[in-house]
C-alpha positions as a Markdown table, in Angstrom:
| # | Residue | x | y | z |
|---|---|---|---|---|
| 1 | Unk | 0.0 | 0.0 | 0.0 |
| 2 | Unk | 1.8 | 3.4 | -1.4 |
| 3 | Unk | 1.4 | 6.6 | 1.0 |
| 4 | Unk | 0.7 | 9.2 | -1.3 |
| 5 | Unk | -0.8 | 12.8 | -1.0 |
| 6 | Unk | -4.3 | 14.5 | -1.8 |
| 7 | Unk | -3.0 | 15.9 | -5.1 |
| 8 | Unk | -1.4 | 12.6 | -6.9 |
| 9 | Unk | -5.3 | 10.7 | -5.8 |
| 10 | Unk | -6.0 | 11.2 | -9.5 |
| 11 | Unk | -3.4 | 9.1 | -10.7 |
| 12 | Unk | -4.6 | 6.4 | -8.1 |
| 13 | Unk | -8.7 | 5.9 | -8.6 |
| 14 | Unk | -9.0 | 2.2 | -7.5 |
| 15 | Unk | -6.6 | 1.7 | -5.6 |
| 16 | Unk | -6.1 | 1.6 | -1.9 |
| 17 | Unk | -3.7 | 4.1 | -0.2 |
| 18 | Unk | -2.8 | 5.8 | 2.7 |
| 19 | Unk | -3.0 | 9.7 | 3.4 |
| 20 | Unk | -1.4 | 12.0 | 6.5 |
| 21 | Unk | -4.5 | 14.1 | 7.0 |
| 22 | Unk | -5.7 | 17.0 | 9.3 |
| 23 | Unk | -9.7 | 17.5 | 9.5 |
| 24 | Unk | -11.0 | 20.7 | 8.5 |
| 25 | Unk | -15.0 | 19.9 | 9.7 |
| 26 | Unk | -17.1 | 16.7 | 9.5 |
| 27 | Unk | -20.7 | 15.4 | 9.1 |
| 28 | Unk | -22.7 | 12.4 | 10.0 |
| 29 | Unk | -25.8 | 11.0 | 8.9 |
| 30 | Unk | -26.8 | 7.3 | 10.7 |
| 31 | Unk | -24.8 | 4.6 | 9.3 |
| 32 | Unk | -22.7 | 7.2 | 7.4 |
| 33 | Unk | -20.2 | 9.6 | 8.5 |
| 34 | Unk | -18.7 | 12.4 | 6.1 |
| 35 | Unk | -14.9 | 14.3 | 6.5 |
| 36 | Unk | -13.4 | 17.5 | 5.1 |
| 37 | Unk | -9.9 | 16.4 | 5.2 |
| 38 | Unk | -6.4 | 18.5 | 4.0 |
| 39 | Unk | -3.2 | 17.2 | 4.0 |
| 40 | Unk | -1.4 | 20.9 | 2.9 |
| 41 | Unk | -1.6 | 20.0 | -1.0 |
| 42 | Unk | -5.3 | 19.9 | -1.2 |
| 43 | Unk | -8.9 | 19.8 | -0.1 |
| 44 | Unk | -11.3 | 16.7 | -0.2 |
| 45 | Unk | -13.6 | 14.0 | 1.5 |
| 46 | Unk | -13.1 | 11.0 | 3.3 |
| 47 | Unk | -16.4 | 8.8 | 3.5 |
| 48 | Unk | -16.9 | 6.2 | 6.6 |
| 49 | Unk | -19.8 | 3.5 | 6.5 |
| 50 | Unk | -20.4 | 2.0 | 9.3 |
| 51 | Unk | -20.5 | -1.1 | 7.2 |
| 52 | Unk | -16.9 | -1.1 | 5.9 |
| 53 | Unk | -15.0 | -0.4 | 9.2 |
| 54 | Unk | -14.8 | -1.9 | 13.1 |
| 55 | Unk | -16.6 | -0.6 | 15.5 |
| 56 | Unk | -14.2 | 1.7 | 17.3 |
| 57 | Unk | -13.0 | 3.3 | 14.1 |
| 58 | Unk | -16.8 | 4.2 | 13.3 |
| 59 | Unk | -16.9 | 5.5 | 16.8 |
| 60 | Unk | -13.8 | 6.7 | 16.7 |
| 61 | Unk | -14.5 | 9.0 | 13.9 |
| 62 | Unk | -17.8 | 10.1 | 15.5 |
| 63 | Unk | -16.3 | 11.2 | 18.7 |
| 64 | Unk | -12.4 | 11.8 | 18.4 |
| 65 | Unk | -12.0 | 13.8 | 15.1 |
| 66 | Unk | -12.6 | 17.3 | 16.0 |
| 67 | Unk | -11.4 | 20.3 | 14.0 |
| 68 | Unk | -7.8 | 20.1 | 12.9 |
| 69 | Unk | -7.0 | 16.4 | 14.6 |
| 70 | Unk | -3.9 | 14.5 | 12.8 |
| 71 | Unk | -4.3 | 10.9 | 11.5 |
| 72 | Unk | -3.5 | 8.9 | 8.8 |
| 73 | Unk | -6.6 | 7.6 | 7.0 |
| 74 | Unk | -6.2 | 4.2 | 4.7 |
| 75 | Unk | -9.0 | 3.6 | 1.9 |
| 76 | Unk | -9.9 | 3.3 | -2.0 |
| 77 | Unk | -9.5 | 7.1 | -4.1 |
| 78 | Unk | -12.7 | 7.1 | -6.2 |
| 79 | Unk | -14.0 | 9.6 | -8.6 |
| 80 | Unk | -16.6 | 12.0 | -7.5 |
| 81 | Unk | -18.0 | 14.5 | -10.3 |
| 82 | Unk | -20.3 | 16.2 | -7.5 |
| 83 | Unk | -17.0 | 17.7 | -5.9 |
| 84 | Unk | -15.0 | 20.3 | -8.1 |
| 85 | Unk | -11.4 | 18.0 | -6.6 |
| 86 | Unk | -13.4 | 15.1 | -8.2 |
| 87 | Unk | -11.8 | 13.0 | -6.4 |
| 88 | Unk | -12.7 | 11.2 | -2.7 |
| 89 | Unk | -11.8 | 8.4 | -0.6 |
| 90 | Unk | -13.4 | 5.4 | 1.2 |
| 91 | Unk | -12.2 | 5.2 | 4.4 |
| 92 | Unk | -11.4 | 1.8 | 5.8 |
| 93 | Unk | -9.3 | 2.6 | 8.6 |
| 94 | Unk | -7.9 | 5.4 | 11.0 |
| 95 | Unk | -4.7 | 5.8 | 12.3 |
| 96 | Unk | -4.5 | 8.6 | 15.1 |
| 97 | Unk | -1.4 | 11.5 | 15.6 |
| 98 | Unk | -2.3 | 14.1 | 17.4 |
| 99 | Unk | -5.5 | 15.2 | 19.1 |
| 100 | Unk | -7.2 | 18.6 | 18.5 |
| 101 | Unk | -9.6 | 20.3 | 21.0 |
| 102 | Unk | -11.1 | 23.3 | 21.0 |
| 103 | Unk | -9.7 | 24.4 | 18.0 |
| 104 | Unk | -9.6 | 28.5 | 18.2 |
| 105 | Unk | -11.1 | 28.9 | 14.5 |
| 106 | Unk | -14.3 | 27.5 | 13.9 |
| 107 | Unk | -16.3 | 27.4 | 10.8 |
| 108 | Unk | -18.2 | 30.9 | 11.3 |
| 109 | Unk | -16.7 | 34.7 | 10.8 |
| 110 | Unk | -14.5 | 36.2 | 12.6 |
| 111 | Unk | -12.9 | 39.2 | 12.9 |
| 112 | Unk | -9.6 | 40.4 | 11.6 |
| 113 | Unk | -8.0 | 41.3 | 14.4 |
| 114 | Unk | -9.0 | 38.0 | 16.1 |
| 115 | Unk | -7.7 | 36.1 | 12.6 |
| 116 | Unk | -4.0 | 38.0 | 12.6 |
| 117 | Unk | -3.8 | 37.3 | 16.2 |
| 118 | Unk | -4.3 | 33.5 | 15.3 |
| 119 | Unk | -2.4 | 33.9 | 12.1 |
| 120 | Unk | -0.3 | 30.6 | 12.8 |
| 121 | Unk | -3.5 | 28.7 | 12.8 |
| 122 | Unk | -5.5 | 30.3 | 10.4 |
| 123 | Unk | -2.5 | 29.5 | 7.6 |
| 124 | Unk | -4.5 | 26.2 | 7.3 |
| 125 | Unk | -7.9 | 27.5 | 6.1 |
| 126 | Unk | -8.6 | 27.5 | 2.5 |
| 127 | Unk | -8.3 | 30.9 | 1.5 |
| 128 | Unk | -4.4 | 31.5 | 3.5 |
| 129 | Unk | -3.5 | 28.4 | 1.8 |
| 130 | Unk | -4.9 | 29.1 | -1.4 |
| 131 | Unk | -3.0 | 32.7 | -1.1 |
| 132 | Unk | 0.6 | 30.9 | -0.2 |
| 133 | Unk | 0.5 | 28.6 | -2.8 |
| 134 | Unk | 0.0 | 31.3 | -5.2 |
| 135 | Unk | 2.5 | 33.4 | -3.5 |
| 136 | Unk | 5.3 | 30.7 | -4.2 |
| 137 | Unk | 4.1 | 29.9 | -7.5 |
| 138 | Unk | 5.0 | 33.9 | -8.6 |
| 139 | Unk | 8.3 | 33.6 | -7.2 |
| 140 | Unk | 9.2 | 30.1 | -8.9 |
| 141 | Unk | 7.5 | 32.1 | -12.2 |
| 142 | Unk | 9.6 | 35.0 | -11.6 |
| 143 | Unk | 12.5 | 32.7 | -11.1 |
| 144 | Unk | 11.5 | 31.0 | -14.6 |
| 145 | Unk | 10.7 | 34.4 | -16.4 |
| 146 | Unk | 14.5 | 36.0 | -15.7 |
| 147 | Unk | 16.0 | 32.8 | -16.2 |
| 148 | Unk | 14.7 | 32.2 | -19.8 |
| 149 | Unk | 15.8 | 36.5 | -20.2 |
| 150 | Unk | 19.7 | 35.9 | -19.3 |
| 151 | Unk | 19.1 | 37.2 | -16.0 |
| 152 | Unk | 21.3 | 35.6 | -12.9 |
| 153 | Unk | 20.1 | 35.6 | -9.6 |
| 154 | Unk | 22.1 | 38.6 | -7.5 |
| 155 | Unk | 21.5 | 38.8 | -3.6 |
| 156 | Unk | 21.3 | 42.3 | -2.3 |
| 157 | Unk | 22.7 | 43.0 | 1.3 |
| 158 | Unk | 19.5 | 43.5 | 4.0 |
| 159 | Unk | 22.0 | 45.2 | 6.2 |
| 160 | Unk | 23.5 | 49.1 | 4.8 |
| 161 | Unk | 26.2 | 51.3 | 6.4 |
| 162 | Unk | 24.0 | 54.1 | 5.3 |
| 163 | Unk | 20.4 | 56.1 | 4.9 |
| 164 | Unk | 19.2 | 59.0 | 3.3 |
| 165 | Unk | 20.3 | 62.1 | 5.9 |
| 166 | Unk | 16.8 | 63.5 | 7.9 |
| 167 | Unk | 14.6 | 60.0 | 6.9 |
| 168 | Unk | 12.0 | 58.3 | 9.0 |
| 169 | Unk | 11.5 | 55.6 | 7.3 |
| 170 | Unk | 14.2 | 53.2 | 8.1 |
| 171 | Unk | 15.0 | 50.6 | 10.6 |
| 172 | Unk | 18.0 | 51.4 | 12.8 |
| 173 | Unk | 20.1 | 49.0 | 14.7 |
| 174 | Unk | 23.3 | 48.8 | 16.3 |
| 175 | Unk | 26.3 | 46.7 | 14.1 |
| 176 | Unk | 28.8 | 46.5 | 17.2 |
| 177 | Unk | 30.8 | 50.1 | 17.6 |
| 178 | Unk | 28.2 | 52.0 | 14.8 |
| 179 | Unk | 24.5 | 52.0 | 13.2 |
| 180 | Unk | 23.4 | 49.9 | 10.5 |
| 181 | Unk | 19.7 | 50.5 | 9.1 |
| 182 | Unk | 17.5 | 47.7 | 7.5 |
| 183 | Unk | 17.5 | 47.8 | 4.1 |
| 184 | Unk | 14.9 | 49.7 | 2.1 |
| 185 | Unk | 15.7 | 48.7 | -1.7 |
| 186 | Unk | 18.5 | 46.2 | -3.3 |
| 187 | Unk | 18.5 | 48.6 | -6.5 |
| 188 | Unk | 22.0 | 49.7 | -5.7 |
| 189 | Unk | 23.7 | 47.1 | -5.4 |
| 190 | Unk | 21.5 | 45.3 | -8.4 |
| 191 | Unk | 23.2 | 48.2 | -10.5 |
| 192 | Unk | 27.1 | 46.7 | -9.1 |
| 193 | Unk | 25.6 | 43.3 | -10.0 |
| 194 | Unk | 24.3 | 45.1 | -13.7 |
| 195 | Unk | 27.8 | 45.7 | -13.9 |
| 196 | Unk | 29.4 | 43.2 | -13.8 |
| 197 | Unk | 26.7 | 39.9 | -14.8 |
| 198 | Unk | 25.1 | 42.3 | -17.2 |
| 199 | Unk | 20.9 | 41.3 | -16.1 |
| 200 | Unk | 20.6 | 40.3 | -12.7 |
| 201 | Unk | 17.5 | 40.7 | -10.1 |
| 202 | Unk | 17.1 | 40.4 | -6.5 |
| 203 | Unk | 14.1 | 38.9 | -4.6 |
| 204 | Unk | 13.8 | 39.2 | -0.7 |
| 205 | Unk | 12.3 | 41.2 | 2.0 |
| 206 | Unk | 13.0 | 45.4 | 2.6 |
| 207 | Unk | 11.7 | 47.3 | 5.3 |
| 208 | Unk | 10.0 | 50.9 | 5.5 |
| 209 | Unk | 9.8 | 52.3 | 9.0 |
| 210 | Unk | 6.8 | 54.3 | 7.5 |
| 211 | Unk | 4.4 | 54.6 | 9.7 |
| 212 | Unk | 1.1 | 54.0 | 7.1 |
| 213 | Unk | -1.9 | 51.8 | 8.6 |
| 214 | Unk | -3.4 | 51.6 | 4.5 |
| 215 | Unk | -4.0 | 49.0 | 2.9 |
| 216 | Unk | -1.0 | 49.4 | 0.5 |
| 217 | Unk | 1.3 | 49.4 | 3.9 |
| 218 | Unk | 3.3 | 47.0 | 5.5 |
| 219 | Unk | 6.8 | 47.7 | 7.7 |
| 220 | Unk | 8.3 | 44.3 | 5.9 |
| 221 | Unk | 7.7 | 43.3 | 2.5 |
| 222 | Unk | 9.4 | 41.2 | -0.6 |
| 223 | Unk | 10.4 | 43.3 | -3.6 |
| 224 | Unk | 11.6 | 41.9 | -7.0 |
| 225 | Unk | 14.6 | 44.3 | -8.4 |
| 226 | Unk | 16.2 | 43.3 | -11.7 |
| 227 | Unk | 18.8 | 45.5 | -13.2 |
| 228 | Unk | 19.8 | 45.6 | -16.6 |
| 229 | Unk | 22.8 | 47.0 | -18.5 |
| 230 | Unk | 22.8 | 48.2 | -21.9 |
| 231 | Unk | 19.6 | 49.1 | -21.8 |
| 232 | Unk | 16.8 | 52.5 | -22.3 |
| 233 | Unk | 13.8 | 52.8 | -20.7 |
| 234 | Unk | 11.9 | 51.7 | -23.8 |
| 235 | Unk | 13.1 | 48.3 | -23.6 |
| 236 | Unk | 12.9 | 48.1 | -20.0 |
| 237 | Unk | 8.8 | 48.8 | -20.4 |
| 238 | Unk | 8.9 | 45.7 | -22.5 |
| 239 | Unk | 10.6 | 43.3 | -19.9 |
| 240 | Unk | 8.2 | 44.6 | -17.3 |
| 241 | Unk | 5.1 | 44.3 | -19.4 |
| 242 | Unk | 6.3 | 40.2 | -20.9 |
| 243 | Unk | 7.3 | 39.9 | -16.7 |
| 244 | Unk | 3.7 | 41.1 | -15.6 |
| 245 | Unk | 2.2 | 38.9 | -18.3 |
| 246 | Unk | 4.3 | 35.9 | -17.6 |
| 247 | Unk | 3.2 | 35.9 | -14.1 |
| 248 | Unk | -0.6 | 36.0 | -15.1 |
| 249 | Unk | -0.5 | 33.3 | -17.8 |
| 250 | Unk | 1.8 | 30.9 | -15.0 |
| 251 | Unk | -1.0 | 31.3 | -12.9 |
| 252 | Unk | -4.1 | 30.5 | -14.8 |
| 253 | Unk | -1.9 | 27.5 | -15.7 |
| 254 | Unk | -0.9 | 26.3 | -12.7 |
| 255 | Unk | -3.4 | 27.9 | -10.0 |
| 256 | Unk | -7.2 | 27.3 | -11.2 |
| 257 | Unk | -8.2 | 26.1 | -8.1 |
| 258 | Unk | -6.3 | 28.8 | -5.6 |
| 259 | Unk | -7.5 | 31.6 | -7.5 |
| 260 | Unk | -11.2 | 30.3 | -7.5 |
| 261 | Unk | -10.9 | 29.8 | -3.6 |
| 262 | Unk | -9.4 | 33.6 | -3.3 |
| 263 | Unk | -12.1 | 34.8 | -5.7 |
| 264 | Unk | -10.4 | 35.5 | -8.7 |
| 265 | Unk | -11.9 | 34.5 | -12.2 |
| 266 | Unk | -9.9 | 32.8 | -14.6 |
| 267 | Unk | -11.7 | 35.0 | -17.7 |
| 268 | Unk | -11.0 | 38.3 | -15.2 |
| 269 | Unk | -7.1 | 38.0 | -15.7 |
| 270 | Unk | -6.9 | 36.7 | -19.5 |
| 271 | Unk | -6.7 | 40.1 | -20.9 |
| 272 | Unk | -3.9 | 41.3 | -18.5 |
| 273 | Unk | -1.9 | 38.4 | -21.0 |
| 274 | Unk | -2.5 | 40.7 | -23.3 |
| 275 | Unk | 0.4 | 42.6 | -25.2 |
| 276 | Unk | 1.7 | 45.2 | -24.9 |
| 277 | Unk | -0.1 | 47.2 | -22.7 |
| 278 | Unk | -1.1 | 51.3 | -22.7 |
| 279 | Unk | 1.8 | 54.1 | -22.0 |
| 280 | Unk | 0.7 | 57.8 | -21.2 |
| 281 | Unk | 2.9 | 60.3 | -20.1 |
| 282 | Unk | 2.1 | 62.2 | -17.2 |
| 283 | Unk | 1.7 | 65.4 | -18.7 |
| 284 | Unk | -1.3 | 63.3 | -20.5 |
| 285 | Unk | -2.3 | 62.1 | -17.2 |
| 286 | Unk | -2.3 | 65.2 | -15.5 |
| 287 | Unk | -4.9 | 66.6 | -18.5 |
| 288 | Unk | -7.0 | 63.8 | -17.9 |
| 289 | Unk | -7.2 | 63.8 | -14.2 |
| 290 | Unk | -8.2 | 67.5 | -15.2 |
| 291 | Unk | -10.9 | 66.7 | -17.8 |
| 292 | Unk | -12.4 | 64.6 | -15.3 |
| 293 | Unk | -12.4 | 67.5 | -12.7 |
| 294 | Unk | -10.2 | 66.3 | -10.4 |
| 295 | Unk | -7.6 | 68.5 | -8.9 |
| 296 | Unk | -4.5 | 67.8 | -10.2 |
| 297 | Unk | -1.7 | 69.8 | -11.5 |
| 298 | Unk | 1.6 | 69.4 | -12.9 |
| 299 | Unk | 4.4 | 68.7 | -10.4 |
| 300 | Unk | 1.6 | 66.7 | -8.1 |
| 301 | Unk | 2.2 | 63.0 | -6.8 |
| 302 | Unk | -0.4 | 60.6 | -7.6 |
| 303 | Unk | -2.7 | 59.3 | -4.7 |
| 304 | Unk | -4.7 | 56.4 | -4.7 |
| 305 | Unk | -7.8 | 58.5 | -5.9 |
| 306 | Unk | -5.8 | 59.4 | -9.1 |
| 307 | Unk | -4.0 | 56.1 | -9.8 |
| 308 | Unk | -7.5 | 54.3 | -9.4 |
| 309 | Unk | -8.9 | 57.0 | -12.0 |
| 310 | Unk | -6.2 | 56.6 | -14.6 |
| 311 | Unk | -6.4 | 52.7 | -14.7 |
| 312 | Unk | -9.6 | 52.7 | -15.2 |
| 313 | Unk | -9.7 | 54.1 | -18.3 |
| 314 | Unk | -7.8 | 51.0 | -19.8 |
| 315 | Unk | -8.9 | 48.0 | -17.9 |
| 316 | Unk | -5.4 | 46.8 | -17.8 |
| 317 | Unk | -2.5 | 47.8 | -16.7 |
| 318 | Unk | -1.1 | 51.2 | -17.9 |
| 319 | Unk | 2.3 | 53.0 | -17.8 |
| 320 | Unk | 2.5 | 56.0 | -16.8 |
| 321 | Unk | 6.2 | 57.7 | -17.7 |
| 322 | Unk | 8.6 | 60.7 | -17.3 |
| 323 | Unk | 7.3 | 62.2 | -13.6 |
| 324 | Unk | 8.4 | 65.3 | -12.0 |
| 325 | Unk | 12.2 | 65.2 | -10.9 |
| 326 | Unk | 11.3 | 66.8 | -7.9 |
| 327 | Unk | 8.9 | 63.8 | -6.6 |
| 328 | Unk | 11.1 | 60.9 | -8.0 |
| 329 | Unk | 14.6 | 59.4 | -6.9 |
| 330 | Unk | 17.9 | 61.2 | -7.2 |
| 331 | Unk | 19.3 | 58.1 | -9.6 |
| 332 | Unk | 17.2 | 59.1 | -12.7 |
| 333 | Unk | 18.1 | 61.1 | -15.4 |
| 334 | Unk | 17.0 | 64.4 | -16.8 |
| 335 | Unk | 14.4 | 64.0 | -19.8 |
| 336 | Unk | 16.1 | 65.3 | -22.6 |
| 337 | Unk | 12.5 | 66.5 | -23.9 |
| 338 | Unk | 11.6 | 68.2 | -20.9 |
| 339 | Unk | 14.3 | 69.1 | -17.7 |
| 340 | Unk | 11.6 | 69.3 | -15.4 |
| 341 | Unk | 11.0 | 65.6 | -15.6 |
| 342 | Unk | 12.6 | 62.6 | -14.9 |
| 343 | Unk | 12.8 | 59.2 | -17.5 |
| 344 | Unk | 11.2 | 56.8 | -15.3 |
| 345 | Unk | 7.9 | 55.0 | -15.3 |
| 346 | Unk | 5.1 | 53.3 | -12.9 |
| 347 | Unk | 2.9 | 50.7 | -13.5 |
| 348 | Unk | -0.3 | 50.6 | -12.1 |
| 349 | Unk | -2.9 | 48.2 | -12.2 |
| 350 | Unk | -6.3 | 48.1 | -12.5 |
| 351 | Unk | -9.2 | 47.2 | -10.4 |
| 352 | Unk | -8.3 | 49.6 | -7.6 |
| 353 | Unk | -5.0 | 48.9 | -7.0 |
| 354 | Unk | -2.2 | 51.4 | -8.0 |
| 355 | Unk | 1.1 | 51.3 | -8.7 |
| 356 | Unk | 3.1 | 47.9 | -8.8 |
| 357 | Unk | 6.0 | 48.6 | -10.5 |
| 358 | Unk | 8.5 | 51.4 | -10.4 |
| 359 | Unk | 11.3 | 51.7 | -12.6 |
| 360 | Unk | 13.6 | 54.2 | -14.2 |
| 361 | Unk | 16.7 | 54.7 | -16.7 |
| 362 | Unk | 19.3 | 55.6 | -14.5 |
| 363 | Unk | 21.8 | 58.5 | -14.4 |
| 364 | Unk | 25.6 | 57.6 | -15.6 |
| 365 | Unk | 26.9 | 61.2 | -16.1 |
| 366 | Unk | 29.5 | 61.6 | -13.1 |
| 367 | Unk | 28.9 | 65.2 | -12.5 |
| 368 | Unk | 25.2 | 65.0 | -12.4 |
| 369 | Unk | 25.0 | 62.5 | -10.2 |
| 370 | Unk | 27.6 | 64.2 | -7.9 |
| 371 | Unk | 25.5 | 66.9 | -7.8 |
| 372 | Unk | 22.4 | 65.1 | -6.6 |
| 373 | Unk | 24.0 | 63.6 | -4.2 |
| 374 | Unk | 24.9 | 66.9 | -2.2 |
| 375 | Unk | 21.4 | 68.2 | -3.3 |
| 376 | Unk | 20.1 | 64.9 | -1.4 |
| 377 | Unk | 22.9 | 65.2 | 1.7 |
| 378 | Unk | 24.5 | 62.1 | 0.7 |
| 379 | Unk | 28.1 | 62.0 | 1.8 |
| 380 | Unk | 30.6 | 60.9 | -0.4 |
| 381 | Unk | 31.9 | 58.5 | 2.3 |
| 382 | Unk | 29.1 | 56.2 | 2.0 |
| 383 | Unk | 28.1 | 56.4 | -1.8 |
| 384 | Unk | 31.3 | 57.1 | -3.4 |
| 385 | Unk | 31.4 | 53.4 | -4.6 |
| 386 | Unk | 28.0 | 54.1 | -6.2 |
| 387 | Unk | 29.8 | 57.1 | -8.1 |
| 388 | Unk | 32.6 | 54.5 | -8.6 |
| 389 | Unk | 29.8 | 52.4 | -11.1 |
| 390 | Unk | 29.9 | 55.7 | -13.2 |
| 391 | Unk | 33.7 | 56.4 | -13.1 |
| 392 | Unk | 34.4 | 53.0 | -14.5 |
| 393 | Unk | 33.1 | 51.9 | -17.8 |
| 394 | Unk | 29.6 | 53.3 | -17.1 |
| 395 | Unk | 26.3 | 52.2 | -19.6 |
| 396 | Unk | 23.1 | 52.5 | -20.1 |
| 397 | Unk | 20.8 | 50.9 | -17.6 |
| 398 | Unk | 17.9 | 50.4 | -16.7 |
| 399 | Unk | 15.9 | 48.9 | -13.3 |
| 400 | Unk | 12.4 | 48.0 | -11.7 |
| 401 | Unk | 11.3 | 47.3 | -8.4 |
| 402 | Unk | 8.0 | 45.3 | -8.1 |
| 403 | Unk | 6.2 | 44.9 | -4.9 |
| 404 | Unk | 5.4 | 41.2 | -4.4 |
| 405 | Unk | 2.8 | 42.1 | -2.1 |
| 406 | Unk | 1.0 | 44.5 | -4.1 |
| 407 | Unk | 0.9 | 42.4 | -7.1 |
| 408 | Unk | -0.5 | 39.3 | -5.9 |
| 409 | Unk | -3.2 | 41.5 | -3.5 |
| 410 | Unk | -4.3 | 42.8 | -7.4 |
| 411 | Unk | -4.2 | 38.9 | -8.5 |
| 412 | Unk | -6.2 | 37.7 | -5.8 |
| 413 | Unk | -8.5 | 40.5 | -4.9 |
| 414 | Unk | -7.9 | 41.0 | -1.6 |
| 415 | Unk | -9.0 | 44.6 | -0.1 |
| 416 | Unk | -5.2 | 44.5 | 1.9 |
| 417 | Unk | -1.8 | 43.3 | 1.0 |
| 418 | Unk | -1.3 | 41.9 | 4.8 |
| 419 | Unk | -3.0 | 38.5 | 3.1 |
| 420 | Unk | -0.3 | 38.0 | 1.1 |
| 421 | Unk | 2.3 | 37.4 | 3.1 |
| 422 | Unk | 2.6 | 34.9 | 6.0 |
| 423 | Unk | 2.5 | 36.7 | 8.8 |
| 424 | Unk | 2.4 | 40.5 | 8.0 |
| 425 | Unk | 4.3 | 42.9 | 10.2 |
| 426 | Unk | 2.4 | 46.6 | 10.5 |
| 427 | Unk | 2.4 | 49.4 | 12.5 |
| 428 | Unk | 0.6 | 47.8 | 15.0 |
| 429 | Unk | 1.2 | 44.6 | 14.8 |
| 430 | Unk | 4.2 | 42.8 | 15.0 |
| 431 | Unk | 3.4 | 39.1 | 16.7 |
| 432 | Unk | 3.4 | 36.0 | 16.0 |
């Protein structure tokens, strides 16, 4: 008899197996006794008759298995077309592992607070484990997607030597005889890596000591950075857009049944696989968030008001390019069509959901980007290597940070990116 998992009981209709198991709720009708069972790789029944099995299992099943009890269960896989798994087993025997009693989250509502404060139990309900599994399908994607696009895989330190003089939004501790602060981007050091490996990306976890309670807003969060040399904004727009796409397509492919659980269509995301996708400047934005009568101007930042509005207007995700200098990064290079503005671009989605990709050309004249870093207060000491990148052999590059939280609350449709990550860390909230 072969011990197998609820995933591979298509390939085993007929047969008799074995499954570890963990009961999610149960039924029982007479002579017949029905279990939700899930074993972390999927959901279905086990069916007991009274019939088939001893005594004390029957009992045993009546009695013993509460919510979230361990036990192996040993029975025939048979189809069932009323389920949308389609699959089930016939349970001929129990093998206990570990009791469960009282089990905090029952089958009704409860609040959020209650459900974060539980959040190491309530990983195993449908809808967490449905949002997991996609969240580690878009990493292995994203893995795939810079792989087949010559990219190689370039670890950013978490720990920097340095921060932006005056900010407020970074984690400070002590690094024996000095500060170190948590880091808030790997674009940097992705542009050393751009250097030298030519595409590279990072993918890990920054910090923002922001203190934001939306629902954009967490204090630790996973970015995706790639870098790329020899390369103008332009192209860039078409990595990000085949990257953004990838990820969709992977998923309808290989996620059907987490995104249904989440509440996410199928037909909903086909047309964000759909190349290539809108660019507006944001002079053009600024005129339509005008002709629409809202109050924007040029020079103004974009809220969530006017990044909800411009979407909108394509039903898929739009670029928006060449912002302000004064509201974007002091990497980015002057617009040589306009000095006032910067050659950089956001991606926002649709649905509600802003901005999920920022990216820019970045500067390689010497002197210029001397100059911004005084303008900014950033000592020489700390990023003269960064000027080194332009002293020696510089290029033209390009780089995008996406939010991995931010995209896959868009995927999923959930109302706040602290679902998307296992156990989100907020202004308020930093246990378990």
């Amino acid at each position: 008899m072969k011990t197998i998992t609820i995933s591979e009981t298509p390939k085993h209709v007929g047969e008799t197996v074995k499954i570890g198991v963990w009961l999610t709720d149960k039924r029982s009708s007479g002579k017949i006794a029905f279990l939700q069972l899930r074993d972390g790789t999927g959901f279905f029944q086990g069916i007991i008759r009274k019939n088939d099995v001893s005594e004390e299992i029957f009992e045993m099943s009546k009695h013993d298995l509460h919510q979230e009890t361990s036990f192996y269960v040993t029975g025939e896989v048979h189809e069932d077309t009323r389920s949308k798994f389609g699959y089930e087993i016939q349970i001929s025997d129990i093998e206990m592992v570990g009791q469960s009693d009282e089990y905090p989250i029952g089958n009704k509502e409860h609040g959020i607070d209650f459900l974060l404060d539980n959040r190491h139990l309530w990983l195993r309900s449908r809808k967490p484990w449905a949002l997991m599994r996609i969240r580690s399908r878009v990493k292995l994607a994203s893995m795939e997607f810079f792989d087949k696009h010559g990219f190689t895989q370039f670890d950013a330190p978490e720990l920097t030597g340095s921060a932006p003089e005056g900010t407020t939004e970074l984690f400070e501790t002590d690094y024996f005889d000095r500060s170190a602060y948590l880091s808030q981007s790997g674009q940097l050091y992705e542009e050393a890596g751009a250097m030298a490996l030519g595409r590279v990306y990072s993918m890990g976890p920054t910090f923002r000591a922001e203190k934001s309670k939306t629902r954009r807003h967490l204090m630790e969060f996973w970015m995706i950075e790639p870098e790329m040399a020899w390369m103008h904004q332009e192209e860039s727009l078409e990595i990000q857009e085949q990257y953004i796409a990838y990820l969709v397509q992977d998923l309808i492919d290989n996620c059907a049944t987490e995104l249904e659980i989440a509440g996410r269509s199928i037909e909903s995301l086909k047309p964000f696989t759909e190349l290539p996708y809108p660019r507006i400047t944001y002079k053009k934005a600024i005129e339509m968030l005008q002709e629409a009568g809202m109050d924007a101007k040029f020079g103004d930042d974009f809220g969530s008001p006017e990044e909800t509005f411009l979407a909108d207007q394509f039903q898929k995700p739009v670029f928006i390019t060449n912002y302000p200098k004064e509201i974007k990064a002091f990497y980015m290079p002057i617009d040589p069509e306009d000095d006032r503005q910067v050659i950089c671009a956001d991606l926002l989605a649709p649905e509600g959901y802003g901005e999920i990709i920022g990216g820019s050309e970045r500067a390689i004249d010497n002197e210029y980007l001397a100059k911004k870093l005084a303008e900014n207060n950033l000592s020489m000491e700390n990023y003269g290597w960064y000027e080194d990148l332009r002293k020696y052999g510089t290029v033209p590059h390009c780089g995008f940070g996406m939010g991995l939280e931010r995209f896959l609350a868009w995927i999923t449709l959930q109302d706040h990116i602290r679902e998307n990550i296992p156990f989100p860390r907020m202004l308020n909230r930093l246990n378990p």
